[in-house]
py3Dmol code that shows the C-alpha trace and the ligand (Angstrom):
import py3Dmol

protein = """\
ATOM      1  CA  UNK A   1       5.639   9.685 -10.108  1.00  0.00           C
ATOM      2  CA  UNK A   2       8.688  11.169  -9.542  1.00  0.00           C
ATOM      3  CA  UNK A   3      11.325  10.370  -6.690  1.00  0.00           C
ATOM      4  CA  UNK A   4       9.851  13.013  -4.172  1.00  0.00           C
ATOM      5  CA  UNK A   5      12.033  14.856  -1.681  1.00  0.00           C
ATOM      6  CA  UNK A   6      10.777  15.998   1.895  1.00  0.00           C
ATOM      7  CA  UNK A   7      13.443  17.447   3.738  1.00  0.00           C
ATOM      8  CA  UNK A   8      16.508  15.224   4.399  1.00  0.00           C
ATOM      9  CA  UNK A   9      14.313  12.096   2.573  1.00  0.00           C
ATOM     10  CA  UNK A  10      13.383  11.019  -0.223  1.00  0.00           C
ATOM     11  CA  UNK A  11      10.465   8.369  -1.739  1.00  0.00           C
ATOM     12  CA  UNK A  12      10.547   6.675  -4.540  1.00  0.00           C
ATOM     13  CA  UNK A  13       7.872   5.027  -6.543  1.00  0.00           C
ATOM     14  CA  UNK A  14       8.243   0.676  -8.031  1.00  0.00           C
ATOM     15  CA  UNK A  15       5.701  -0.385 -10.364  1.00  0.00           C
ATOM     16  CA  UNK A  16       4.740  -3.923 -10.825  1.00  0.00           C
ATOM     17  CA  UNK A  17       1.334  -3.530 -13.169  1.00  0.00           C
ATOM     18  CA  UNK A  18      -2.370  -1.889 -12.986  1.00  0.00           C
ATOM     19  CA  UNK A  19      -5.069  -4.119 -13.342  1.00  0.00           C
ATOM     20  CA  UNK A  20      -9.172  -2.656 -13.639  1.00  0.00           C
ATOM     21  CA  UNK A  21     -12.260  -3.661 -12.666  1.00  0.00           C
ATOM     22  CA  UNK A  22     -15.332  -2.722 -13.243  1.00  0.00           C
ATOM     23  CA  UNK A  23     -16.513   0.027 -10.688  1.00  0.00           C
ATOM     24  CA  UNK A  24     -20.119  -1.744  -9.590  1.00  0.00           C
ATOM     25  CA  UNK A  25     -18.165  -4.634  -8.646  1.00  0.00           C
ATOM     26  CA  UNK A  26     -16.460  -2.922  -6.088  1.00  0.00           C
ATOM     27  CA  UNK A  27     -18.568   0.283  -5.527  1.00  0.00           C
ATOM     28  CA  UNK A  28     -21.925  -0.867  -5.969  1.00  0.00           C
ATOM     29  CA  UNK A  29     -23.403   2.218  -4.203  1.00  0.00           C
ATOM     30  CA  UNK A  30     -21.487   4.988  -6.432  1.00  0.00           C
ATOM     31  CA  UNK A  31     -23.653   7.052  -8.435  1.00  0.00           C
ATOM     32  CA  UNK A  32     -23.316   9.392 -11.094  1.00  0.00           C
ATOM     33  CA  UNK A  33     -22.983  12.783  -9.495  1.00  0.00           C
ATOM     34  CA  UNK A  34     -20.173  11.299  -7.358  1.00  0.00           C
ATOM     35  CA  UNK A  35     -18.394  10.395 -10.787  1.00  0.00           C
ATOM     36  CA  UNK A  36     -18.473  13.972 -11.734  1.00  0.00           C
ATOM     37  CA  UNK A  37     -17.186  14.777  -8.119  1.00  0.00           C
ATOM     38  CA  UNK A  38     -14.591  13.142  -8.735  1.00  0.00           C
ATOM     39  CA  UNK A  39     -13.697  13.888 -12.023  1.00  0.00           C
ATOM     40  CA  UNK A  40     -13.305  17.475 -11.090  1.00  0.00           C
ATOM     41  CA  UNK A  41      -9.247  16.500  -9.810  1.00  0.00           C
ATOM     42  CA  UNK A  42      -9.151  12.671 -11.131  1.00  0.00           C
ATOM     43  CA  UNK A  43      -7.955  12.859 -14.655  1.00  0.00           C
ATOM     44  CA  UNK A  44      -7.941   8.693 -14.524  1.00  0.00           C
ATOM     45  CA  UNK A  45      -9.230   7.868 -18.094  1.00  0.00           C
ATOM     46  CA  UNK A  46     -11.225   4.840 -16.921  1.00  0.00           C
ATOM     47  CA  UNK A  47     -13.667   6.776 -14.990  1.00  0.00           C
ATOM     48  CA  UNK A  48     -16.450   7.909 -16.707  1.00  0.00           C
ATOM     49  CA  UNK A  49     -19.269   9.846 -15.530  1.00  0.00           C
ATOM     50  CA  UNK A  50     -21.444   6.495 -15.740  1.00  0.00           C
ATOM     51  CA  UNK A  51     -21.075   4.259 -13.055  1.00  0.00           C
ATOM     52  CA  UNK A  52     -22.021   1.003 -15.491  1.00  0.00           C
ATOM     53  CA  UNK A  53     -19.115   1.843 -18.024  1.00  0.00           C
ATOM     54  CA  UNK A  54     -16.579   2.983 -15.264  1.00  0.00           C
ATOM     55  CA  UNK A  55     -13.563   1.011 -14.418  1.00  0.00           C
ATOM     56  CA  UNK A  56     -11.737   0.898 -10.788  1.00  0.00           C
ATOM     57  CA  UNK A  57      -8.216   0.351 -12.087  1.00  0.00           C
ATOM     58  CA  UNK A  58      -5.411  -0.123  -9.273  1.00  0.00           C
ATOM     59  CA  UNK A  59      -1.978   0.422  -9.249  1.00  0.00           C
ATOM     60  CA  UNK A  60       0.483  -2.326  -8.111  1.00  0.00           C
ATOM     61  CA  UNK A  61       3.426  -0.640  -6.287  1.00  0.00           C
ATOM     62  CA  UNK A  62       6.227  -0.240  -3.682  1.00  0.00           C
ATOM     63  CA  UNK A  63       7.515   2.735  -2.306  1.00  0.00           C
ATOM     64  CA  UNK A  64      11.203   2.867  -1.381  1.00  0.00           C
ATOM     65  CA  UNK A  65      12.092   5.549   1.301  1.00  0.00           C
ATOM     66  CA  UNK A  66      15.527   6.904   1.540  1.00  0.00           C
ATOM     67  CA  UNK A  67      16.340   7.904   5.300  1.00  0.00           C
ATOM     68  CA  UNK A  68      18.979   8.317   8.006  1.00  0.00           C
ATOM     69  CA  UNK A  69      21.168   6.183   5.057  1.00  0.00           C
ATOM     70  CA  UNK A  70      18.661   3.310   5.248  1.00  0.00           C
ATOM     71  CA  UNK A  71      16.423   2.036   1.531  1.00  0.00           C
ATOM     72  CA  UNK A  72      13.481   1.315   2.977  1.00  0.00           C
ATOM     73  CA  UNK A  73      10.670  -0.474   1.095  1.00  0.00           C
ATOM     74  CA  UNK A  74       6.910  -0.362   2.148  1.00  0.00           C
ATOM     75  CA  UNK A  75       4.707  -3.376   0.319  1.00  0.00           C
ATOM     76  CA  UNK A  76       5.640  -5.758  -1.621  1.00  0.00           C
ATOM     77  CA  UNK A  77       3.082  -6.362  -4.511  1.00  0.00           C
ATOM     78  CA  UNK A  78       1.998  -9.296  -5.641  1.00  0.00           C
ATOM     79  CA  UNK A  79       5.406 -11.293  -6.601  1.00  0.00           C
ATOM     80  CA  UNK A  80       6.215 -13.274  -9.589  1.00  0.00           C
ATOM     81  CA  UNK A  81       5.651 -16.897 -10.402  1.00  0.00           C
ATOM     82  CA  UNK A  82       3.530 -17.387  -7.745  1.00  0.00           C
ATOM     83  CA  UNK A  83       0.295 -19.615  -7.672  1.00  0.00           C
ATOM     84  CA  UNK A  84      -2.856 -17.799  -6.579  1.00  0.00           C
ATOM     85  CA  UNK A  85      -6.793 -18.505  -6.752  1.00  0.00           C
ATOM     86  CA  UNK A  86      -7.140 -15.066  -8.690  1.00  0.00           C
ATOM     87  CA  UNK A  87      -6.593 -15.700 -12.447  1.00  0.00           C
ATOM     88  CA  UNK A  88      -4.995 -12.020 -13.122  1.00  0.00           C
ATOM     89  CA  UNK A  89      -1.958 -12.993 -10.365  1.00  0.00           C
ATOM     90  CA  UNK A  90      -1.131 -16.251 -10.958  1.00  0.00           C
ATOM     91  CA  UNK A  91       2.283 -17.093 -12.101  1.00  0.00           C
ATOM     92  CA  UNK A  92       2.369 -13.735 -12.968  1.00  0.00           C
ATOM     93  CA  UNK A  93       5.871 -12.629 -14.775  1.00  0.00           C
ATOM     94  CA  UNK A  94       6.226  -8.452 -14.371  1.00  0.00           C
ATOM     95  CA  UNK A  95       8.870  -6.246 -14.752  1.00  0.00           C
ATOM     96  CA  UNK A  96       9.688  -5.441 -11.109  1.00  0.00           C
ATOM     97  CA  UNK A  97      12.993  -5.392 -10.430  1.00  0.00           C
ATOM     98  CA  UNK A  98      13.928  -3.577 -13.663  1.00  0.00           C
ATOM     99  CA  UNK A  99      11.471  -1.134 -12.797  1.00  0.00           C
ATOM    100  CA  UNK A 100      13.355  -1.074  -8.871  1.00  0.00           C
ATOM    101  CA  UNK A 101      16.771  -1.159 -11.009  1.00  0.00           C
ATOM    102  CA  UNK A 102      15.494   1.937 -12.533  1.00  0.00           C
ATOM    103  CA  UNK A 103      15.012   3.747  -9.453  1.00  0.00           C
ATOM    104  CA  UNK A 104      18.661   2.820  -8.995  1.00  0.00           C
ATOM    105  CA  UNK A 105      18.106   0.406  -6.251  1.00  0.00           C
ATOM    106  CA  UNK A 106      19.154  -3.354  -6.392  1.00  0.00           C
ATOM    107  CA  UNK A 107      17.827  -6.268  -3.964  1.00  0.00           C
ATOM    108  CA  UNK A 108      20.820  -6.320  -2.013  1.00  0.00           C
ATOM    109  CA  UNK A 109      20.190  -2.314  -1.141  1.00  0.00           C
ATOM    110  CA  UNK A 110      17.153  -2.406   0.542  1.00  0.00           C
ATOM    111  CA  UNK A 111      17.347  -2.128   4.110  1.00  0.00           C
ATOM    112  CA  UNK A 112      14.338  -3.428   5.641  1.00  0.00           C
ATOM    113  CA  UNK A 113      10.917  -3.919   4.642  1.00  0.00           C
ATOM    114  CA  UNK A 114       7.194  -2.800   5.961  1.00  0.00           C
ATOM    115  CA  UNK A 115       4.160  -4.162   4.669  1.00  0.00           C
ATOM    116  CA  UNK A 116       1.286  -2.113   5.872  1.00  0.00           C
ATOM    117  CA  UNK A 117      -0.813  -5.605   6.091  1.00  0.00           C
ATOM    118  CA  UNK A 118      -0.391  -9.337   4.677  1.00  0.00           C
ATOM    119  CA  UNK A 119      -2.460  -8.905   1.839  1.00  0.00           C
ATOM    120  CA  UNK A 120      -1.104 -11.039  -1.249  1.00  0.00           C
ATOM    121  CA  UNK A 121      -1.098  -7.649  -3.163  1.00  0.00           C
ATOM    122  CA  UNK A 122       1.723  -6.440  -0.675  1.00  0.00           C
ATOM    123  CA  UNK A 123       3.921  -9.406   0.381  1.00  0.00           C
ATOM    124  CA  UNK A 124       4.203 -11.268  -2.763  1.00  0.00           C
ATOM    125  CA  UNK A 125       7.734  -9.250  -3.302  1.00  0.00           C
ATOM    126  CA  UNK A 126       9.147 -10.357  -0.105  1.00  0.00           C
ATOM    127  CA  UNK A 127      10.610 -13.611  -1.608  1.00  0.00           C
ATOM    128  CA  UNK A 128      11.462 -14.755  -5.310  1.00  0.00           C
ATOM    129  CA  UNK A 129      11.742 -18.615  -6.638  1.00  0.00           C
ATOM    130  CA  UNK A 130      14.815 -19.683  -6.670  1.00  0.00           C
ATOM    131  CA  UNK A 131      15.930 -23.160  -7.709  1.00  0.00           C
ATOM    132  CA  UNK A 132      12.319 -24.501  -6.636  1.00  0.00           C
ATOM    133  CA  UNK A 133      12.253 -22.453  -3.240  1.00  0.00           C
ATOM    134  CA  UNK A 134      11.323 -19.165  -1.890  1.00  0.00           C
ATOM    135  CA  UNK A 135      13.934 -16.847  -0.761  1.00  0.00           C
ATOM    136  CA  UNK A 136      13.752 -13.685   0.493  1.00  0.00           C
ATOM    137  CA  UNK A 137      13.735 -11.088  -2.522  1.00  0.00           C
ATOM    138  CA  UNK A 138      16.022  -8.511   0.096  1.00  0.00           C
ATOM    139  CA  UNK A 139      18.887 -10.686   1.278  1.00  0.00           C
ATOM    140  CA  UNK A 140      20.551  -8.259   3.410  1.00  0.00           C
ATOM    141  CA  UNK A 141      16.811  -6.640   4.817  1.00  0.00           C
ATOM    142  CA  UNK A 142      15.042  -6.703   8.061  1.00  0.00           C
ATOM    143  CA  UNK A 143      11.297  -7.227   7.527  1.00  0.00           C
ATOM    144  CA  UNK A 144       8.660  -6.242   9.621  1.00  0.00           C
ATOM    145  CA  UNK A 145       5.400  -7.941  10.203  1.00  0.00           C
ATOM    146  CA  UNK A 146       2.378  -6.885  12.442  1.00  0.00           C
ATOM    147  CA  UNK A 147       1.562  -9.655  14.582  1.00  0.00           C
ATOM    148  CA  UNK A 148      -2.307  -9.377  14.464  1.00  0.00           C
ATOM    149  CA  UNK A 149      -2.044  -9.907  10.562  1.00  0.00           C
ATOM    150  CA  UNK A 150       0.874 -12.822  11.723  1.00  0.00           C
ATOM    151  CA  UNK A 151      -1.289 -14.490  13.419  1.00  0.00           C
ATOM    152  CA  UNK A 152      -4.777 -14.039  11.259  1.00  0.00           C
ATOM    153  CA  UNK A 153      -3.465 -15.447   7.785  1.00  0.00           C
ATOM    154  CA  UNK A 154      -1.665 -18.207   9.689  1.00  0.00           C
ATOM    155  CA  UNK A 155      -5.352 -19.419  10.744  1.00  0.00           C
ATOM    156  CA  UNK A 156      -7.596 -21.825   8.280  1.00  0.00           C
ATOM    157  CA  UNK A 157     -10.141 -19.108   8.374  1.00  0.00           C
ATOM    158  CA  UNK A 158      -8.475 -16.608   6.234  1.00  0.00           C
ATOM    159  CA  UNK A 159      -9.416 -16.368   2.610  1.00  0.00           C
ATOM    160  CA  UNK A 160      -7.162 -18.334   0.329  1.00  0.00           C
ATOM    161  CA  UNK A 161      -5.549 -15.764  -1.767  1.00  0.00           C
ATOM    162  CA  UNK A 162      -3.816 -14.284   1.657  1.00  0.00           C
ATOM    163  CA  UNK A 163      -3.058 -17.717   3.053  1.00  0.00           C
ATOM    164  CA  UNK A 164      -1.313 -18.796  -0.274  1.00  0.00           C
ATOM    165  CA  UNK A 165       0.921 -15.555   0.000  1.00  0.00           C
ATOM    166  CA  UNK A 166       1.512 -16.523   3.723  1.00  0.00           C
ATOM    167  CA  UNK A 167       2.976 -19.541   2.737  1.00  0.00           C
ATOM    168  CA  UNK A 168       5.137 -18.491  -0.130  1.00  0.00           C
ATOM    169  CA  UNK A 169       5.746 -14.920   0.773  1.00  0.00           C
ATOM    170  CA  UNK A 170       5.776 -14.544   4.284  1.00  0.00           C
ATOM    171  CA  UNK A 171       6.648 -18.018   6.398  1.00  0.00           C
ATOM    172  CA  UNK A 172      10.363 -18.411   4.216  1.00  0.00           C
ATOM    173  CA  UNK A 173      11.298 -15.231   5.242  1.00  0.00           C
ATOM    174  CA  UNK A 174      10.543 -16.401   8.807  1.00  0.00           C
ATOM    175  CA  UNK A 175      12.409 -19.281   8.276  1.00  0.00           C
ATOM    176  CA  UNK A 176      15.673 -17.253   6.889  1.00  0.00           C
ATOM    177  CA  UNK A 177      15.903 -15.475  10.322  1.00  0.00           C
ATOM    178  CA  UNK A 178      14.976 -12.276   8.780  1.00  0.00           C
ATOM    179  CA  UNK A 179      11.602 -11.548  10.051  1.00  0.00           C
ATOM    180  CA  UNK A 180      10.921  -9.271  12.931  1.00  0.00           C
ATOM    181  CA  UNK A 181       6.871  -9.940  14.214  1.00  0.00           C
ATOM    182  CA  UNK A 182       5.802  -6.589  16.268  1.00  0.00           C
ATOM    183  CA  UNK A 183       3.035  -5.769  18.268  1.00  0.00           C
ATOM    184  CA  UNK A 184       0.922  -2.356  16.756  1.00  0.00           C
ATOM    185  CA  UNK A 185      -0.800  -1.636  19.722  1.00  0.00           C
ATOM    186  CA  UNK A 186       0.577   1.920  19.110  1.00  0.00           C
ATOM    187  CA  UNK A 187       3.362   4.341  17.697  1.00  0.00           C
ATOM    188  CA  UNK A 188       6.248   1.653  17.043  1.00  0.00           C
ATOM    189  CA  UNK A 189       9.602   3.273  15.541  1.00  0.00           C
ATOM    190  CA  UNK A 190      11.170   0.988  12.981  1.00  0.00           C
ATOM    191  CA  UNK A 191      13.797   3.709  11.936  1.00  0.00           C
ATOM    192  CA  UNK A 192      14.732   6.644  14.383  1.00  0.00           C
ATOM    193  CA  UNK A 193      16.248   9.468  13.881  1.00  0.00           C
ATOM    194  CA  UNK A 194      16.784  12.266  16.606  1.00  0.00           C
ATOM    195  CA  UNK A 195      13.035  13.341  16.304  1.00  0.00           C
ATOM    196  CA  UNK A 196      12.275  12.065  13.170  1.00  0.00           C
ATOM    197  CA  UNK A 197      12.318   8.593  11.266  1.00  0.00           C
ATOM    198  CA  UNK A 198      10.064   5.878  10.511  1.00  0.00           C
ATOM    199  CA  UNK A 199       6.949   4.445  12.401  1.00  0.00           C
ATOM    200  CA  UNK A 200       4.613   2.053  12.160  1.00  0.00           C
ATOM    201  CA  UNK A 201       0.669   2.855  13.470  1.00  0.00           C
ATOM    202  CA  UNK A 202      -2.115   0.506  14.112  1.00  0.00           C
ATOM    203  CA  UNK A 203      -5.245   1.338  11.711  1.00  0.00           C
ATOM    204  CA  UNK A 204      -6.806  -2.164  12.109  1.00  0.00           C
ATOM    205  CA  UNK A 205      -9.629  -2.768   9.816  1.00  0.00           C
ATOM    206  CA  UNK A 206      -9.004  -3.544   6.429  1.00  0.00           C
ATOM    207  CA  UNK A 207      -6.865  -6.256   7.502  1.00  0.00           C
ATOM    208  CA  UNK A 208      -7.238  -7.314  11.302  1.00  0.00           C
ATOM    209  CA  UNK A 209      -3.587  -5.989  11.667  1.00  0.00           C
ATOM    210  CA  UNK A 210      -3.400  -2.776   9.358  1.00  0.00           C
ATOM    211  CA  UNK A 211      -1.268  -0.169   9.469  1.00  0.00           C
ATOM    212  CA  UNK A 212       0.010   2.964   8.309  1.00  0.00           C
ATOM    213  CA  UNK A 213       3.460   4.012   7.545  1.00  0.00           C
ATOM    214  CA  UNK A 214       4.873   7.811   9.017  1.00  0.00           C
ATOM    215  CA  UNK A 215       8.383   8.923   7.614  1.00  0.00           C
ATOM    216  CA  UNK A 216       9.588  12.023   8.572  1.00  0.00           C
ATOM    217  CA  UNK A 217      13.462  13.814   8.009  1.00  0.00           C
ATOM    218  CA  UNK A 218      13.381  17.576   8.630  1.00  0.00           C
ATOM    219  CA  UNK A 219      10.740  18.095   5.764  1.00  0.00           C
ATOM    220  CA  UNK A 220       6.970  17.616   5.263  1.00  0.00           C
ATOM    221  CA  UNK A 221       5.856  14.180   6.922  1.00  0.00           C
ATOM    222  CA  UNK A 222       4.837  11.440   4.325  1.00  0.00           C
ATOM    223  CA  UNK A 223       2.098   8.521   5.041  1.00  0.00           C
ATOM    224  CA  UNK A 224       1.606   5.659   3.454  1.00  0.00           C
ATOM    225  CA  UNK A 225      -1.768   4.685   3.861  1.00  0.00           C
ATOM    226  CA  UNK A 226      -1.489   1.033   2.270  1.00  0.00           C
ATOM    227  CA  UNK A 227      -5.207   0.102   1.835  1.00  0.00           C
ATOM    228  CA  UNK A 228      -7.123   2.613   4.326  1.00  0.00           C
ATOM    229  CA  UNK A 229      -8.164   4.225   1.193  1.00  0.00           C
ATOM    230  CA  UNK A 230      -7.916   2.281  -2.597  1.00  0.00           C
ATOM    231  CA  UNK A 231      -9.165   4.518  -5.210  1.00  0.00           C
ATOM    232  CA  UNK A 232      -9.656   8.289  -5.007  1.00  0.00           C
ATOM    233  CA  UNK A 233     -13.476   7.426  -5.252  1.00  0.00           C
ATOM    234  CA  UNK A 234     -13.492   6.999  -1.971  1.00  0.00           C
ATOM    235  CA  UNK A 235     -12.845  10.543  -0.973  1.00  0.00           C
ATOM    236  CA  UNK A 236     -15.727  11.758  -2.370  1.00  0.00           C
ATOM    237  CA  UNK A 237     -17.532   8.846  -0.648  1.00  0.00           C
ATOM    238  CA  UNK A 238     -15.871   8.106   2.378  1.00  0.00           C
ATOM    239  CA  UNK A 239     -18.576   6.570   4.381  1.00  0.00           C
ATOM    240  CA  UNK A 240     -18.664   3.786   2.113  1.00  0.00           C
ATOM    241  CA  UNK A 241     -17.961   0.467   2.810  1.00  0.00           C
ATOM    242  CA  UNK A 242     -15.949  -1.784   0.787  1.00  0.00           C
ATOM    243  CA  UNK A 243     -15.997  -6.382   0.220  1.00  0.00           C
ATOM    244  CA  UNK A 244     -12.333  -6.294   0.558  1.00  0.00           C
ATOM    245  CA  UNK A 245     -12.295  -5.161   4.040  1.00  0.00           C
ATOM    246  CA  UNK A 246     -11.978  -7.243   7.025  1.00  0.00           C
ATOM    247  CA  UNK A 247     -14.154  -5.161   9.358  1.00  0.00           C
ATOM    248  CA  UNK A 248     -15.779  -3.093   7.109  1.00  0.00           C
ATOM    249  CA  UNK A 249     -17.339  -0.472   9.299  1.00  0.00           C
ATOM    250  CA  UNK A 250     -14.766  -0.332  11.597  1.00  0.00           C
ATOM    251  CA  UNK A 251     -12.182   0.128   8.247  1.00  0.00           C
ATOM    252  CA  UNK A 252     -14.847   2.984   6.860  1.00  0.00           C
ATOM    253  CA  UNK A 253     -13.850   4.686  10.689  1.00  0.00           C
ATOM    254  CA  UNK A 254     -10.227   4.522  10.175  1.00  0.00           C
ATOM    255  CA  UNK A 255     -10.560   6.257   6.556  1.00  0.00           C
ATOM    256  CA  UNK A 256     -12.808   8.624   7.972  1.00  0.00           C
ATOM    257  CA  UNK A 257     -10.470   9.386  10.648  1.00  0.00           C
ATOM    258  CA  UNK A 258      -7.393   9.626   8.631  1.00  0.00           C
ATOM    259  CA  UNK A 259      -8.491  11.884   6.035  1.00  0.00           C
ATOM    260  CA  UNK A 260      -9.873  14.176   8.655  1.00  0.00           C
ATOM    261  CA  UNK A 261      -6.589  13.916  10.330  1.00  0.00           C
ATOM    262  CA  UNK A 262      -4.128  15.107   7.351  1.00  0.00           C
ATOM    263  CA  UNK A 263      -6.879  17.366   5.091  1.00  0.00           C
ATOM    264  CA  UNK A 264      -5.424  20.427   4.617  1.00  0.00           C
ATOM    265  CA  UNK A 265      -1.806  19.708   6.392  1.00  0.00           C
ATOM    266  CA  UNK A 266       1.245  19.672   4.425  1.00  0.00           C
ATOM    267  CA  UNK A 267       1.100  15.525   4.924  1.00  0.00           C
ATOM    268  CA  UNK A 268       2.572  14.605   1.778  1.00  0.00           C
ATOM    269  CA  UNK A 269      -0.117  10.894   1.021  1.00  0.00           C
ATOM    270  CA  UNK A 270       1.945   7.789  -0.783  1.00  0.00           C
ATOM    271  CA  UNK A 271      -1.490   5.574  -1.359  1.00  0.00           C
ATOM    272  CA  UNK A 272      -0.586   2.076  -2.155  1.00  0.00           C
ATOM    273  CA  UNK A 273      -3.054   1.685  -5.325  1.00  0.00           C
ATOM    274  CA  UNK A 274      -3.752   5.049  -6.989  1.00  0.00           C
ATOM    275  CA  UNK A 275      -2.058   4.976 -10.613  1.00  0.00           C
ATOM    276  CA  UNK A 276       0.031   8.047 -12.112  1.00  0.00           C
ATOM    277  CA  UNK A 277       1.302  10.381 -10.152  1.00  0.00           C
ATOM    278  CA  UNK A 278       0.140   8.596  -6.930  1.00  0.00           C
ATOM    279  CA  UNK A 279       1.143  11.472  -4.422  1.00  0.00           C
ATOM    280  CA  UNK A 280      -0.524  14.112  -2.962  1.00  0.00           C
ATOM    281  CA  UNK A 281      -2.160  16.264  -0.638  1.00  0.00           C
ATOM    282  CA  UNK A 282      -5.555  16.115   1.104  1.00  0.00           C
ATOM    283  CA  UNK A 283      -7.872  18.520   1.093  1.00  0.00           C
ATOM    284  CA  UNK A 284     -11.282  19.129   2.468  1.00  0.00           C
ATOM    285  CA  UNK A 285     -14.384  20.028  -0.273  1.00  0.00           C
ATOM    286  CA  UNK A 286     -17.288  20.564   1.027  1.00  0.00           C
ATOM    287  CA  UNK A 287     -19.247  17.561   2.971  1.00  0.00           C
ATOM    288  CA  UNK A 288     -16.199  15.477   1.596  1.00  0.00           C
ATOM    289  CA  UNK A 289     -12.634  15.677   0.358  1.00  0.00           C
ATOM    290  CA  UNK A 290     -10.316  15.694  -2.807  1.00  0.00           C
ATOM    291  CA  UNK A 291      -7.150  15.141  -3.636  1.00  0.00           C
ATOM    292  CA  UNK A 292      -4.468  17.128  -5.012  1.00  0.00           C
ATOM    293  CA  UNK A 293      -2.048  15.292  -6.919  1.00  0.00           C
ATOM    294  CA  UNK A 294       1.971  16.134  -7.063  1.00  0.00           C
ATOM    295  CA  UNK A 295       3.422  17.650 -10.040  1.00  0.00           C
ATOM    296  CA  UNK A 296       5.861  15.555 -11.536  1.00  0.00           C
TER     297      UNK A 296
END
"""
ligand_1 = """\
1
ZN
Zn -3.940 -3.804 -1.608
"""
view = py3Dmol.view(width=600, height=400)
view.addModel(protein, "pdb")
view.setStyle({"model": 0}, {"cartoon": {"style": "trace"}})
view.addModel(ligand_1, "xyz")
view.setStyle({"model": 1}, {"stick": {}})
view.zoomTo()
view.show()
């Protein structure tokens, strides 16, 4: 993807890796005339029109939106070199900050930080090792946590993967003094600018504390939707429920909702895991919706 400009803004895209799956794993329920649905305006080479021999393959990114003179990153990734229950993570080396370097962005430039939930696949960026401990990645940012999330992975309850990455990716950037827990019971401005800027909007669900990203500078407004929707699949099929989610019908709502919300606007979509070109528009087709991908 390249650096997109909307208005007096700009967002760029930071690759850590893509990793695949196969599709009846995740989406059990797809069949093959939603595989040709899709195809139509997915040109993703590891979906096939059979469901057996498709793959589900996810891009790991961060987005870095420059606005009002702020660099400010939404999700984190999964981190290097840290030690996670899933095989295809652990002690994972990537190529991260070369790939943020190439954007022209060092750690030290990043403002503050928004994860849209605390998801091991979106904080694991927030801190690096460092002599044996974790610092925070972004010495000189701000980071922003939803409490809900704060206070789910902190419980015994929560699966493992998330409550390793609270440990290593989230609690040492409490204990630097650079962590800001807020409460997403609605609209909450993290950067403002005189009518425009950067919010913060509760779509619980997928995570108990989920939320989308709204950036807006005299231009198109751009959402990033974190993990409301994962795969372009799930436009065709948007009713579908999915094992990653938390509350799984009331996370199908929320994607429901927000696709009806920004089909056919000039909402400019920044998913967190759709590979290539990642951004887009919405737009309705039919009893469903596809997407139309950015040029360049
Ligand atoms: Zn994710």
């Amino acid at each position: 993807m390249q650096t997109q400009q909307l208005g007096r803004m700009t967002v760029s895209k930071v690759v850590e890796a893509e990793d695949g799956v196969p599709l009846p794993m995740i989406f059990p329920a797809i069949a093959a005339s939603d595989l040709e649905r899709v195809k139509r305006w997915c040109a993703d080479p590891d979906l096939t029109t059979d469901p057996e021999t498709s793959k589900i393959t996810l891009s790991m990114h961060s987005f870095v939106i420059r606005i009002a003179g702020m660099n400010v990153l939404v999700d984190a990734c999964n981190g290097d070199d840290k030690q996670r229950c899933i095989p295809s993570v652990h002690l994972q080396k990537s190529p991260y900050l070369a790939n943020l370097a190439a954007q022209g962005f060092k750690p030290e430039d990043i403002h503050m930080v928004l994860c849209t939930h605390l998801h091991f696949d979106h904080v694991g960026w927030n801190t690096r090792l460092e002599n044996g401990r974790w610092v925070p990645t972004f010495p000189n940012a701000r980071y922003i946590f939803g409490k809900r999330d704060y206070d789910h992975f902190a419980s015994e309850d929560a699966e493992l993967p998330h409550r390793e990455a609270y440990a290593d990716s989230v609690l040492p950037v409490v204990a630097a003094g650079q962590a800001e827990i807020v409460d997403l019971e609605g609209p909450t401005a993290a950067v403002q600018e005189i009518g425009d800027g950067v919010w913060l909007e509760p779509a619980f669900g997928h995570s108990p504390g989920s939320c989308l990203v709204r950036a807006q500078a005299g231009g198109a407004q751009a959402l990033f939707w974190g993990d409301t929707i994962h795969h372009p699949i799930q436009l065709v099929r948007p009713e579908l429920t999915l094992p990653f989610d938390f509350d799984q019908q009331r996370a199908a709502k929320v994607r429901q909702d927000v696709l009806e919300r920004i089909a056919d606007t000039d909402t400019m979509c920044f998913p967190a895991h759709f590979r290539g070109q990642t951004a887009g528009h919405v737009h309705r087709d039919g009893d469903a919706y596809r997407y139309a991908f950015v040029e360049g």
